[in-house]
C-alpha positions in Angstrom: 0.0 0.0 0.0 2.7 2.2 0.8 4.7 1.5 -2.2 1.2 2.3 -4.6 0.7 5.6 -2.4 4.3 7.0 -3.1 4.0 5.9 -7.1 0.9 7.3 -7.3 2.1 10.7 -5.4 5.1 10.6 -7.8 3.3 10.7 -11.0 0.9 13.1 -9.5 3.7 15.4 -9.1 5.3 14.3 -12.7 2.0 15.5 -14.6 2.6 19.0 -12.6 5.8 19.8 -12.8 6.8 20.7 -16.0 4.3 22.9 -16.1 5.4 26.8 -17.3 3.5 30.0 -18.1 4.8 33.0 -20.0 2.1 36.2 -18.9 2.5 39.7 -20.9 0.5 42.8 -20.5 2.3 44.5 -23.5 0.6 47.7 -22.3 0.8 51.1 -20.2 -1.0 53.8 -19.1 -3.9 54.7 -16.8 -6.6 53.8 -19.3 -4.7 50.3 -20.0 -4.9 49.8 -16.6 -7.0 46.5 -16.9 -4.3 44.3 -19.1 -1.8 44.3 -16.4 -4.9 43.8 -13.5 -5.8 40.8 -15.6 -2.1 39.3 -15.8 -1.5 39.7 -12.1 -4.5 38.0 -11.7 -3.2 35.0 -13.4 -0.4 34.9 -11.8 -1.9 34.7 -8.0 -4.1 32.3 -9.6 -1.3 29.8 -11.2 0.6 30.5 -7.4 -2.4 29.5 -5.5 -3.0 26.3 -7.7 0.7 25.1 -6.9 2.7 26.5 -10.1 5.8 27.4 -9.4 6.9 30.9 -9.3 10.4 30.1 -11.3 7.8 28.3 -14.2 6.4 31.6 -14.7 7.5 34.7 -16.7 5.9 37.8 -16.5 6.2 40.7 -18.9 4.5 43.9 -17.8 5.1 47.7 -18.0 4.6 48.0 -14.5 3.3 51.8 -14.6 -0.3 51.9 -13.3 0.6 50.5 -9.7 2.7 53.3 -9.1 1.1 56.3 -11.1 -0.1 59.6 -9.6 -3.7 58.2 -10.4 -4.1 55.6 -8.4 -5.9 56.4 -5.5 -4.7 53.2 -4.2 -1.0 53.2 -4.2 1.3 50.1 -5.2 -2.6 48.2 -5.0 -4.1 47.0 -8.2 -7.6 45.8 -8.3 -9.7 43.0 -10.7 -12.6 43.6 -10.0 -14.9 45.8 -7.4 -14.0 45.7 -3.8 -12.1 42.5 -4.7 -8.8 41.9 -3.0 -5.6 43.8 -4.6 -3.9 41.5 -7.3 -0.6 43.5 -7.7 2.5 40.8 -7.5 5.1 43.4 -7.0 8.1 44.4 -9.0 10.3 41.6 -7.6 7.9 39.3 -9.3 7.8 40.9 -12.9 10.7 39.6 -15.3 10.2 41.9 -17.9 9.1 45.5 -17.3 9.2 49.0 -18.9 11.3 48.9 -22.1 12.3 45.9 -21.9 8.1 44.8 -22.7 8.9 44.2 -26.5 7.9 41.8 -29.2 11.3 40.9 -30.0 12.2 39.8 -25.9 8.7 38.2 -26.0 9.6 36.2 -29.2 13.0 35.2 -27.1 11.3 34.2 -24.4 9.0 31.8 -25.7 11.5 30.5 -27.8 14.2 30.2 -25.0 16.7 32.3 -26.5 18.5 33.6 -23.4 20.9 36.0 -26.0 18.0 38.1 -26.9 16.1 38.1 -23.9 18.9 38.6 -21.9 16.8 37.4 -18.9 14.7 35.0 -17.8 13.3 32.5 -20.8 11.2 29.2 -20.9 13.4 26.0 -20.3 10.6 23.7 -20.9 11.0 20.2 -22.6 9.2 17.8 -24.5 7.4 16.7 -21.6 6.2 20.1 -20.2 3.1 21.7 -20.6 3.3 25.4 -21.5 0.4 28.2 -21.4 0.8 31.5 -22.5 -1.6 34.4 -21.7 -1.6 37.5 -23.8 -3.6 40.4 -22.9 -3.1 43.5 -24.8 -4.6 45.9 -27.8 -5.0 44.3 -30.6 -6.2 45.0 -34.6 -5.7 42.2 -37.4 -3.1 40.3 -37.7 -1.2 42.4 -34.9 -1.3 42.4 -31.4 0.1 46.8 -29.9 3.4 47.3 -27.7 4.6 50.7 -26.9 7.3 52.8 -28.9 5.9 51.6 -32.4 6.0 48.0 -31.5 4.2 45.1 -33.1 3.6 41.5 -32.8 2.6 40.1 -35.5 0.4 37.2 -36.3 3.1 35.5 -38.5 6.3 35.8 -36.2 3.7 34.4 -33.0 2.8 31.6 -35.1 6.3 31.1 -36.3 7.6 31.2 -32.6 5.2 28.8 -31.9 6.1 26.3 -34.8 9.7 26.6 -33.6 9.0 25.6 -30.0 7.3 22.7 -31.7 10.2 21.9 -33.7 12.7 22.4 -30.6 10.8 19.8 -28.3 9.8 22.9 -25.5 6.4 21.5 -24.7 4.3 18.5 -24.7 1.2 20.7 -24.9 0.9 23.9 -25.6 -2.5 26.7 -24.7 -2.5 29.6 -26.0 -5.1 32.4 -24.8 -5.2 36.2 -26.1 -7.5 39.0 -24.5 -7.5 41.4 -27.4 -9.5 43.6 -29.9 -9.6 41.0 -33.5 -7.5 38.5 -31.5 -9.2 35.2 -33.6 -7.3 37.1 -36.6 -4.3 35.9 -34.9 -4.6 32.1 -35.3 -7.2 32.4 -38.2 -5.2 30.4 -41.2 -2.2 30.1 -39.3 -2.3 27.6 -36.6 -1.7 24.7 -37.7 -3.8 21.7 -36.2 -1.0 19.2 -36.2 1.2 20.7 -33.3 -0.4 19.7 -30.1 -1.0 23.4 -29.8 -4.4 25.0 -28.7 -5.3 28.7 -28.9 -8.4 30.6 -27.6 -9.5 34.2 -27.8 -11.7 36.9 -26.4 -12.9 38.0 -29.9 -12.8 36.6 -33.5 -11.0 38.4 -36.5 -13.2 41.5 -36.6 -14.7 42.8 -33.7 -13.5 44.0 -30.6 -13.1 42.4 -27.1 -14.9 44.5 -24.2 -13.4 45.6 -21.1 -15.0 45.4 -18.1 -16.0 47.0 -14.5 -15.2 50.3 -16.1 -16.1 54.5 -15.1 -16.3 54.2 -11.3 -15.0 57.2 -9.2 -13.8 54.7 -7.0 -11.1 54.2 -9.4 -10.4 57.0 -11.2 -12.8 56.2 -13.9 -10.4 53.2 -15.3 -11.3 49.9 -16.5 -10.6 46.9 -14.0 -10.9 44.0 -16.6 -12.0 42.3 -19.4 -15.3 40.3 -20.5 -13.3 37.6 -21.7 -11.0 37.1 -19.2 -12.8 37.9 -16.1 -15.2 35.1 -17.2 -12.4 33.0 -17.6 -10.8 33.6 -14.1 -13.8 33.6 -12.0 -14.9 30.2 -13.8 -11.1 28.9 -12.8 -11.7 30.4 -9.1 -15.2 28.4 -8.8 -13.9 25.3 -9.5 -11.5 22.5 -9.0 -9.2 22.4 -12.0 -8.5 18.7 -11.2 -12.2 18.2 -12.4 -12.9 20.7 -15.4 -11.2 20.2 -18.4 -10.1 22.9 -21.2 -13.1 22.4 -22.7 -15.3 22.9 -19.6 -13.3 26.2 -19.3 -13.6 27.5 -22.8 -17.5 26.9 -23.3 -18.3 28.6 -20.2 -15.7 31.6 -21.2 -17.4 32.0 -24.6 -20.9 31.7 -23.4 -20.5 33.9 -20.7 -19.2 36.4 -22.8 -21.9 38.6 -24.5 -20.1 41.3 -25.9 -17.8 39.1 -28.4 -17.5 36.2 -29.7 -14.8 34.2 -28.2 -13.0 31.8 -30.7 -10.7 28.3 -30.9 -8.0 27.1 -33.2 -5.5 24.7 -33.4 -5.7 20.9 -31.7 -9.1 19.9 -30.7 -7.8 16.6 -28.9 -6.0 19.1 -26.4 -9.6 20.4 -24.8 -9.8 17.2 -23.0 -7.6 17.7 -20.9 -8.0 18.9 -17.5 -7.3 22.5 -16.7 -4.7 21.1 -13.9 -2.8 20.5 -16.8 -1.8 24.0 -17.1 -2.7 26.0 -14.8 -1.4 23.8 -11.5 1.4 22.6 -10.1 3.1 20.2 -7.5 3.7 22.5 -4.6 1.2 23.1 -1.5 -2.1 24.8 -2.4 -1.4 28.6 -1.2 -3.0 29.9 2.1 -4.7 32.3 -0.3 -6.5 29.5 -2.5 -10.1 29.4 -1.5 -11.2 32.8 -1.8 -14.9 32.0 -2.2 -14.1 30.2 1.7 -13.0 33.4 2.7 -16.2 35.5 1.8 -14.4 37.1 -1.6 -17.4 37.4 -4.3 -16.9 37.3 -7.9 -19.4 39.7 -9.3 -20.4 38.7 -12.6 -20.3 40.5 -15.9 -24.2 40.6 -16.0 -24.5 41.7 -12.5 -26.0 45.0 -12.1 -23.6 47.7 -10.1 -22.1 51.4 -10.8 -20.0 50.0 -13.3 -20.0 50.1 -17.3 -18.6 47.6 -20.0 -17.3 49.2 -22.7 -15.5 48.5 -26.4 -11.7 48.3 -26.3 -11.6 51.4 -28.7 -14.2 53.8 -26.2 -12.5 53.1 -23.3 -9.3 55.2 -23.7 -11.1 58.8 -24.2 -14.0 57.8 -21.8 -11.5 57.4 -19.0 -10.2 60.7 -19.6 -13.5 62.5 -20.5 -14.7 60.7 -17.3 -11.9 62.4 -15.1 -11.3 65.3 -16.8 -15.6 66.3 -15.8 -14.4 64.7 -12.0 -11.6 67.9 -12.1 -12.2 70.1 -15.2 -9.5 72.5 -14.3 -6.8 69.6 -13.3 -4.3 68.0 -15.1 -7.2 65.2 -16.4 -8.6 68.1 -18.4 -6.0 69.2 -19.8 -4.8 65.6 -21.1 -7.9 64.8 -22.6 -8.1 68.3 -24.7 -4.8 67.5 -25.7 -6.4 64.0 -27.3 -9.6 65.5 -28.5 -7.1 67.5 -30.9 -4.9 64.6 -31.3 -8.4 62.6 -32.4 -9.4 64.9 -35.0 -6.0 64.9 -36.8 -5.5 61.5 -36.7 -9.5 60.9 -38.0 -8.4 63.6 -40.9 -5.9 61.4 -41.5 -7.6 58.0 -42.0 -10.6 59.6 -43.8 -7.8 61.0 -46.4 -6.7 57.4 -46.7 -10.1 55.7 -47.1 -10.9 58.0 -49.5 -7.3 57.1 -51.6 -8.2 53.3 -51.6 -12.1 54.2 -52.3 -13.2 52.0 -49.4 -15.2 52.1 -46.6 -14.6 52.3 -42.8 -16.6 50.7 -41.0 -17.4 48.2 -44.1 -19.6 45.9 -43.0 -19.7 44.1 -46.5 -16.0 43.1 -45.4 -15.7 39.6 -44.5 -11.5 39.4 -44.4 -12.6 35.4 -42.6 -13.6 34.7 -45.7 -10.3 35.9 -47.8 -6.8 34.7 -47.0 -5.0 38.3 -47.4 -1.3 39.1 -47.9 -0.2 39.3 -44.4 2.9 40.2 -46.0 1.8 43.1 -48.2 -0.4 44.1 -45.1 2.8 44.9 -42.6 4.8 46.5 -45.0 1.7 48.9 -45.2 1.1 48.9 -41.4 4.6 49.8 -41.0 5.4 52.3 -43.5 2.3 54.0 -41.8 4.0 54.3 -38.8 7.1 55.6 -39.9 5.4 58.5 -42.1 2.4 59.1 -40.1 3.5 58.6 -36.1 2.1 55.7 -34.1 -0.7 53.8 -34.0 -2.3 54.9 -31.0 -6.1 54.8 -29.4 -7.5 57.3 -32.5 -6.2 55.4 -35.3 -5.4 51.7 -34.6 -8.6 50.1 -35.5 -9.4 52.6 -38.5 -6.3 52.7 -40.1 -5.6 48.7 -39.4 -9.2 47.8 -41.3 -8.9 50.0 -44.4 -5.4 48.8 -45.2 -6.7 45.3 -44.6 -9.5 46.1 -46.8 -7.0 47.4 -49.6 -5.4 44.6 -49.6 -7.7 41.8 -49.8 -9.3 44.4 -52.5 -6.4 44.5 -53.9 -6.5 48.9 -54.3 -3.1 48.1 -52.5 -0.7 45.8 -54.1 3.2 45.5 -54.9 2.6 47.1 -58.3 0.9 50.3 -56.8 3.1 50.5 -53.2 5.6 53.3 -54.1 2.2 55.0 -55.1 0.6 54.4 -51.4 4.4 55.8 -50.3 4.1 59.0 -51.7 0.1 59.5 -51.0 1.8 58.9 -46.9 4.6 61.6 -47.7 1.2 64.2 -48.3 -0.5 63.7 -44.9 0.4 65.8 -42.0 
């Protein structure tokens, strides 16, 4: 009996501990408030579950814990009146500058060179779940400093972990604006790799718990993922499997439509698989025990959900009428003007490509566009026309899409879409 206890305890702890998780919140700023809230989350989650803190990499611009408008210094909260889910700066690998797509590509990859830090040293028999939470358009998920990750080199990165034997299984999940268009066409099924997202490839996701003066008008979470965590919270994740997790995410969520790609097989497996680990349960595990309640997103409270795109001049409206001759008001005047030039701007460039924006006859699920062509126009964008920013993401991301898969914009024409950039100011 003794001898069946300890083999059975041993291979208990051999399905655990493998297990890794790479978190980013490629954000900052007040109004981005909830992508890092959501990672931290995670992280107390995976710690509480067993994981082990040197499995997990975080990458997060650490701002909003420490900024002037907090009114709840070095605290960071998930949702209202729940407990404060900040981890710390010890605990965050990654952090101002160094929150780019090229370390994130290192890391995931193990390339300690680039990195220069902390990287995955999984194997072939480790389970690995990454968590993206971030702004996102098609094909391209937002950093700061006119930095992109696109859908290719994440799918690429994710081929070559394949390739290099870093994980037995691999989960993907992404909390962003078009994040389906991320996976859409380029996941390949025969990877053991999984992916799931807050939104498919054309709509936004919805963040959540959002305009309270309580906290400075910000937005707490997301629809997506707060579904997701509370659903992780409520359960025992030796008993619901990835699939269990998923369907009640997605049906959860009313705003958007949550999406899956890659390996089907891999949703039978039990959540334990990656988000647990071998060490003791935390004190802090059992938070329904404790009196803690999840509100839901349907619940009823002094709190608004709002698109991705509304939330970053809501905030500041929202402040900037709490203080109207503060710094708040002054900030968001400054990005009413910046709005209108950058909505000059887009309109010039819709009209160029004679398309529409919003199109809603544009179905880009149903086309297989030239990512290619598409970044080279994203990023000569950017280098003629400034970043892409709250104003002009979503806008200027669609009607280049559009012209593409149109085919307005194409290699024969390009120099021409170069020199109609060089006459915008």
């Amino acid at each position: 009996m003794f001898i069946f206890c300890f083999a059975f305890t041993f291979l208990l702890k051999l399905s655990y501990c493998g297990n890794w998780a790479v978190l980013l919140a490629s954000s900052n700023g007040w109004t981005n408030y909830r992508h890092q809230s959501d990672v931290f989350r995670t992280y107390k989650i995976l710690i509480r579950n067993g994981f082990d803190p040197n499995h997990i990499i975080t990458m997060a611009y650490d701002d909003v814990a420490h900024m002037d408008a907090n009114p709840f210094p070095e605290q960071i909260f998930n949702f209202p009146d729940g407990p404060d889910v900040y981890i710390g700066s010890n605990n965050i690998d990654y952090r101002g500058a160094d929150v780019t797509p090229e370390k994130y590509l290192a890391v995931i990859t193990g390339d300690s060179a680039k990195a220069n830090g902390k990287v995955l040293n999984s194997t072939k028999d480790d389970n690995v779940y990454l968590y993206l939470n971030d702004h996102g358009a098609y094909g391209v998920l937002i950093f700061p400093e006119k930095k992109k990750l696109y859908s290719q080199d994440l799918n690429e990165a994710i081929k070559s972990m394949y390739l290099r034997n870093m994980y037995k299984n691999l989960y993907v999940n992404v909390e962003a604006c078009y994040s389906g268009s991320l996976f859409l066409h380029l996941l390949p099924l025969n990877i053991n790799a999984y992916a799931t997202t807050a939104s498919n490839q054309t709509e936004s996701s919805y963040a959540a718990f959002c305009s309270m003066e309580k906290y400075q008008y910000t937005c707490l979470s997301n629809e997506y993922s707060q579904n997701f965590h509370n659903f992780i919270e409520n359960n025992d994740l030796k008993t619901i499997s990835i699939d269990d997790l998923f369907s009640h995410s997605r049906d959860s969520t009313k705003k958007s439509h949550p999406k899956e790609y890659g390996s089907q097989l891999l949703k039978k497996l039990k959540t334990s698989a990656f988000l647990a680990g071998e060490l003791p349960l935390s004190p802090e595990a059992g938070l329904e025990e404790k009196g803690i309640h999840f509100p839901t997103i349907g619940e009823s409270g002094n709190w608004k959900h709002l698109k991705q795109q509304e939330v970053h001049m809501k905030t500041l409206e929202m402040r900037a009428k709490a203080n109207p001759f503060g710094d708040a008001a002054i900030a968001y005047h400054k990005e009413l003007t910046q709005a209108k030039q950058e909505e000059k701007r887009y309109k010039a460039l819709s009209r160029y490509f004679g398309v529409i924006y919003p199109d809603p006859n544009f179905h880009p699920e149903q086309l297989v566009p030239d990512l290619e062509l598409y970044r080279r126009a994203l990023d000569s964008y950017e280098e003629r026309c400034g970043s892409l920013n709250e104003h002009n993401l979503w806008p200027v991301t669609s009607i280049l899409l559009d012209a593409v898969c149109q085919y307005t914009l194409n290699n024969d024409n390009f120099d021409e879409y170069l020199k109609f950039l060089r006459s915008l100011n």
